[in-house]
N, C-alpha and C positions, 0 to 999 in steps of 0.2 A: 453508716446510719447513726451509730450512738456510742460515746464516747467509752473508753473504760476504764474501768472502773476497779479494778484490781489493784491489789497492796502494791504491788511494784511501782508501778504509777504514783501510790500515795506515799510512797516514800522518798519519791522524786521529790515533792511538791513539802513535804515535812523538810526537808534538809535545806530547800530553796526559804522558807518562812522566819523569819528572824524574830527574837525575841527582842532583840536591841529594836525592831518596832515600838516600840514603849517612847520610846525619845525621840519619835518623829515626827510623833500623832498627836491628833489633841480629842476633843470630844465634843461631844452636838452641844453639851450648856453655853461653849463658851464660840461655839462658829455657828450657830444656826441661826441667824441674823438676814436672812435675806428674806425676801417677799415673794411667797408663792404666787401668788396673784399677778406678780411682774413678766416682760416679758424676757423671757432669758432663756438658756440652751444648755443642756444637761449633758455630760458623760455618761454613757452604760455602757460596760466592759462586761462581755461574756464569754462563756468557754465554746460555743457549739460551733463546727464549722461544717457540717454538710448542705448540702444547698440546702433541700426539707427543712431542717433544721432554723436554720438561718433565716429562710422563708417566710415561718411560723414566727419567731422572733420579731421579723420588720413587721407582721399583722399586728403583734401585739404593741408595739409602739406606734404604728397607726393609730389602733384604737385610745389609746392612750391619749396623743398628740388631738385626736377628735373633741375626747372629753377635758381636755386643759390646752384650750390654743394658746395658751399664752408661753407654752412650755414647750422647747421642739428638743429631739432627743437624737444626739448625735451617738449611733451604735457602733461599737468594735468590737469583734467575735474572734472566737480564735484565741481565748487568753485564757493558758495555764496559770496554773496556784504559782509558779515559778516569775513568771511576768506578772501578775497581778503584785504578788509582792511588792517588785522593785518600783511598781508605778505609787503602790499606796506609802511606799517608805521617801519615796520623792516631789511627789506631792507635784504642783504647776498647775496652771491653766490647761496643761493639754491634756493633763491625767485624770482618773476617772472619779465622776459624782457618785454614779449608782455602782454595785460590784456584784459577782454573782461567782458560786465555786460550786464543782461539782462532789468536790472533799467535805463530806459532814465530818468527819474523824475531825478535821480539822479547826473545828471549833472552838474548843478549847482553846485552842493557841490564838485564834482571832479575836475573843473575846479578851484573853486575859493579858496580851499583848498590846490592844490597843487599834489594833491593824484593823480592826473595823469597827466605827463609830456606836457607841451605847444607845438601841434604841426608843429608851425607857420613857425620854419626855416626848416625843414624837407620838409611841401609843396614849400615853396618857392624854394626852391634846387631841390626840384622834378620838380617843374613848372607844378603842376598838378592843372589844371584850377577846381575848384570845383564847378561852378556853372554852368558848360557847363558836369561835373559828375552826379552829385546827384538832386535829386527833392529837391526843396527849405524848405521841412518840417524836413529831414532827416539831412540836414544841420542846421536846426532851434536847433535839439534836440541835436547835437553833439556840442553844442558852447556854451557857456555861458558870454555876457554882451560883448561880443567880443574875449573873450579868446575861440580857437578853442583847446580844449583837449583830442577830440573823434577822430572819421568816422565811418558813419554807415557802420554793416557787416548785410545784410539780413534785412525785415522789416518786421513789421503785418501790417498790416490795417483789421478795423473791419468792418464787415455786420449782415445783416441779414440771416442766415436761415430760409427756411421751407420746412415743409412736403409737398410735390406734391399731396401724394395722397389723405391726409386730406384735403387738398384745393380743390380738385378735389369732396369729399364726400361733404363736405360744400357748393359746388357750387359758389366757388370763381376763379375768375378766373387768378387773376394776385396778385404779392405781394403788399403789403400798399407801398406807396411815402409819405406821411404826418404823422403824428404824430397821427392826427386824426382819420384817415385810420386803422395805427396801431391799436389804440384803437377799433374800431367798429371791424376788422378783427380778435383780440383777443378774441373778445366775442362771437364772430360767431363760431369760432373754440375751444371755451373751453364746457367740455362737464361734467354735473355733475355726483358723486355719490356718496351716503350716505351727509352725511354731508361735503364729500372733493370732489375729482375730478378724471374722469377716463380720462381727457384728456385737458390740461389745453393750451388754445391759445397761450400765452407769460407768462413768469416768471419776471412779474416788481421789486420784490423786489429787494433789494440793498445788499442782502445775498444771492443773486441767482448770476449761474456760469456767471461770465465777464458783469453783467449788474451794473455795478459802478456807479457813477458820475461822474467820469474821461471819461466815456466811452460813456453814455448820452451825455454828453454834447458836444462832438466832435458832434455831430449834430447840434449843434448850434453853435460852432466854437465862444466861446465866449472871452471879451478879458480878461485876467484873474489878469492882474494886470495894472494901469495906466501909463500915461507916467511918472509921477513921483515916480515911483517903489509901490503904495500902492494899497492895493488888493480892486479888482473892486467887488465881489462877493456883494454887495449892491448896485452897478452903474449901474453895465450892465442889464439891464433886462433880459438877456439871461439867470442868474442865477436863478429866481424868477421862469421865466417860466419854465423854466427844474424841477424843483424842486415841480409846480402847475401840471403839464402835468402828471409827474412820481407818484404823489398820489394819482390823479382821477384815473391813468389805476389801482392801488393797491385797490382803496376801488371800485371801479367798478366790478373788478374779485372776490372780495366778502373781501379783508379787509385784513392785514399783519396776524394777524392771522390766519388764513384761508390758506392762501399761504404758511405759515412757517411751516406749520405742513407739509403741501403738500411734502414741499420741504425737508423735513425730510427723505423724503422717498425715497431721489434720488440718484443713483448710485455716485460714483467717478467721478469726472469732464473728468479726463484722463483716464478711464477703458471702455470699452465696454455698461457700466453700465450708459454712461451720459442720461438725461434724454430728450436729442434730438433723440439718439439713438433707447432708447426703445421705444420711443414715448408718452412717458409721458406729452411733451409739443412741440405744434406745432411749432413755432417759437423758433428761441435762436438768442441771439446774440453775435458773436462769433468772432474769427480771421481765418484767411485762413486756419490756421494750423487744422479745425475740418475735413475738406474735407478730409484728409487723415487717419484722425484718424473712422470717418465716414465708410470709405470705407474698414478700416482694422475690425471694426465689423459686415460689413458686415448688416448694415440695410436692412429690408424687404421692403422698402419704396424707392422711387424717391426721389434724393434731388436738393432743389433750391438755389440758392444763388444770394440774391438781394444787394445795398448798405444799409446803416441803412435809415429807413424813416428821413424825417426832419422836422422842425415846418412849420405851415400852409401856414405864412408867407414868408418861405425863399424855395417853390419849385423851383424856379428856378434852384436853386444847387445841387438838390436831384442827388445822383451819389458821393458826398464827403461822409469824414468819419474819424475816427480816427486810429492816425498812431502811433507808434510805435517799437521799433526794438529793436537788440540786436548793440552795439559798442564795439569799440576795440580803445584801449590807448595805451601808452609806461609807463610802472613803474619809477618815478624819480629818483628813484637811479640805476637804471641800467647801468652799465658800458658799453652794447654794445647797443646801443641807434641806431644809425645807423644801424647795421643789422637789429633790431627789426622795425625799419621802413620798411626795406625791406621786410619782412614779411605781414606788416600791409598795404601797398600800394598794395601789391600781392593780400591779398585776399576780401578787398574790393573795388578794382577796374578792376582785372583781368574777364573779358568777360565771359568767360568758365569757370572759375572756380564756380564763383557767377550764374551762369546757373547751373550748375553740382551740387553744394549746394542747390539748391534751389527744383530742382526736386526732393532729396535727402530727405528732411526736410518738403516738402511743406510748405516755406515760400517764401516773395515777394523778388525780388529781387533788388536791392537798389541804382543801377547804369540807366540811363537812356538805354545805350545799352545794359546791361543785360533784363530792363526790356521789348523791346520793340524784345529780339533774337525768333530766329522762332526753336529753341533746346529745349525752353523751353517745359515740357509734361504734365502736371498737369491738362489739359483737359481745356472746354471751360468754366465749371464755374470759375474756378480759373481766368481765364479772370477779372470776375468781383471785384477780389481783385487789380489786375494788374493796373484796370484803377481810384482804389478808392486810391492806391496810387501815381498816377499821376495828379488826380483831382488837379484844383487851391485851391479850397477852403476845401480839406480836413487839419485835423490839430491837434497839440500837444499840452500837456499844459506848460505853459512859464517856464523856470524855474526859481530856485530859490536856495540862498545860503544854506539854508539848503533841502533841496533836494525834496522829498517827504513831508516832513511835510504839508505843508500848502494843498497839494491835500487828504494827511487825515483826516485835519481837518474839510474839506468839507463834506469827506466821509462820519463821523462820524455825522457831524450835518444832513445829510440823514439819516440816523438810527434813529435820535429823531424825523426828521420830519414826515416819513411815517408812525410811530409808533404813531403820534399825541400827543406827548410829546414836542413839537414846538409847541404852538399855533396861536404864529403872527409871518408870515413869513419873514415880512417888517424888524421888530426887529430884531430876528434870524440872518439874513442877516449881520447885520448892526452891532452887536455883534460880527458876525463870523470874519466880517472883520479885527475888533480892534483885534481880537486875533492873526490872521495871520501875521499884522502888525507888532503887541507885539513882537511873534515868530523872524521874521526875523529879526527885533530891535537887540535881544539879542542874534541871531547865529552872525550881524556883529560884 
């Protein structure tokens, strides 16, 4: 049903992304020359490929095709950050006008590489006010350093699930707010047997499905680089603590081994088989997009959907979360630059359309009147995605010129840490940061 979305994945698509983009591309002042108004035929290149998906997608270029006949849109789906690359460093007639990725991380690198066209005269000529458009996070992920190269089509924001009726046997009665919460409601709800688990509260590990450190830490909404551009991952305490928080819930539930074997044993993230579904594990933490997938297998159980807990200190904000989406660009060498806009202004700002996607896909919708239309049917948990991407203080991680890297190197130093292969965290920290540093040193 929905693509993923995991670091691994984004650091496929970080290694495939070239910098040497720079000297292939050009920019919308100097190719945007064609006549929207003409009759002509556009590339849109996109990542989705399950039929649903793909479905939704040809509605929305219908519609599209409806309101500018003069403009017909030739779609190919199915295209990683890996392929997209190679097609916008190559440029042609057959390659793509419109573009779309499901990599926000990767923004930075598209913008300041070149790889996706500036869309700055395009809004202006539109006059399409963007902060009276979009939630200020979705704008945050489509921009980079000031160069705007994106707009969001569609967003995630992530929560919590749980099991209703496990909460119900447990004699719990509402989901965790605090971190803390989290932890004591995990252990309440994890149930042993033999040496593993016939039913485990929460899956902390950091090779468990969407529980990252990208994803952690949007709970803490930490800031992730300083104002002088050098990475805060040793500054902020927000780093230490996520990283102190996420090992006690690991060796509290009985220790990364213990959990890894567990999770050995769990279906496909995307199949019927996840192990929220069969109820393997009472909690997950997830994006909106499980509610559908959830409901397409048909679980025996009641489902809840909370925002993520947050640290002890910061309930006041509890209801934020982290956000994410899919975008859509213009290819630099596109000759019809102008149509392709017209396209790209259609479907992530048109009303109905981004309603009609959104039911479609069960995903957030990315416009403030999208988000707030009464078409929308996804039921009233989805509500509680609705409002975590409207929250003030939900949030993205900053980007950066080369794209993802520096959010895997986080990633990775989570793997030594829960593994207790990190012994001083202070160091670690302080270590990680020179490297990240190091990193973006040599992609400038």
């Amino acid at each position: 049903m929905r693509r993923n979305r995991r670091l691994s994945a984004a650091a496929l698509a970080v290694a495939a992304i070239s910098v040497a983009a720079t000297a292939c591309t050009g920019s919308a002042e100097n190719t945007a020359k064609d006549d929207p108004k003409a009759n002509t035929t556009i590339n849109f290149w996109h990542g989705w490929a399950s039929p649903d998906e793909v479905k939704a997608i040809e509605e929305n270029v219908d519609r599209f095709e409806k309101a500018h006949p003069n403009i017909k849109v030739k779609v190919v789906g199915n295209i990683n950050d890996d392929k997209l690359n190679q097609a916008l460093r190559s440029g042609g007639s057959n390659g793509p006008d419109v573009v779309s990725s499901f990599t926000t991380s990767n923004i930075g690198k598209f913008c300041s590489s070149g790889a996706f066209a500036d869309l700055k005269p395009f809004i202006e000529k539109s006059k399409l006010d963007l902060e009276k458009t979009f939630p200020k996070v979705l704008l945050d992920y489509t921009q980079f350093e000031g160069k705007r190269c994106a707009l969001p089509l569609l967003a995630d924001a992530y929560g919590l699930y749980y099991n209703k009726d496990a909460f119900e046997k447990a004699g719990i009665a509402k989901p965790p707010v605090t971190m803390s919460e989290l932890a004591a409601t995990a252990k309440k709800l994890t149930k042993a047997k033999g040496d593993g688990f016939e039913q485990l509260g929460f899956m902390p590990a950091y090779h468990g499905y969407e529980t990252t450190t990208e994803h952690y830490l949007g709970s803490w909404g930490p800031e992730y680089f300083d104002k002088d551009g050098k990475s805060n991952v040793a500054k902020d305490p927000a780093f230490a603590e996520m990283f102190t928080t996420q090992k006690k819930l690991v060796d509290d539930l009985g220790g990364i081994q213990k959990l890894e074997k567990f999770r050995n044993t769990f279906g496909d993230e995307f199949s019927p088989k996840h192990p929220f579904h069969t109820g393997q594990v009472a909690m997950q933490l997830d994006g909106e997009w499980r509610l559908g997938m959830a409901e397409k297998a048909k679980v025996p159980f009641k489902i809840g959907v909370a925002p993520m807990p947050v640290p002890d200190s910061q309930r006041a904000d509890y209801g934020k979360g982290f956000l994410s989406g899919t975008v859509m660009g213009i290819a630099p060498q596109s000759k019809k630059q102008n149509a392709a806009w017209e396209l790209i202004k259609f479907m992530t700002t048109d009303t109905n359309t981004l309603v009609e996607f959104s039911n479609a896909i069960h995903n957030v919708p990315s416009t403030f009147e999208a988000l707030k239309s009464p078409k929308l049917k996804n039921g009233p948990e989805f509500k509680t995605f609705l409002d975590i991407a409207q929250h003030q203080k939900s949030n993205t991680p900053s980007g950066a010129i080369n794209g993802a890297s520096y959010l895997n190197s986080i990633q990775e130093f989570g793997y030594r840490y829960e593994k207790g292969n990190e012994k001083d965290l202070k160091a670690g920290l302080e270590k990680l940061a020179q490297q990240i540093d190091t990193d973006i040193a040599k992609a400038k």
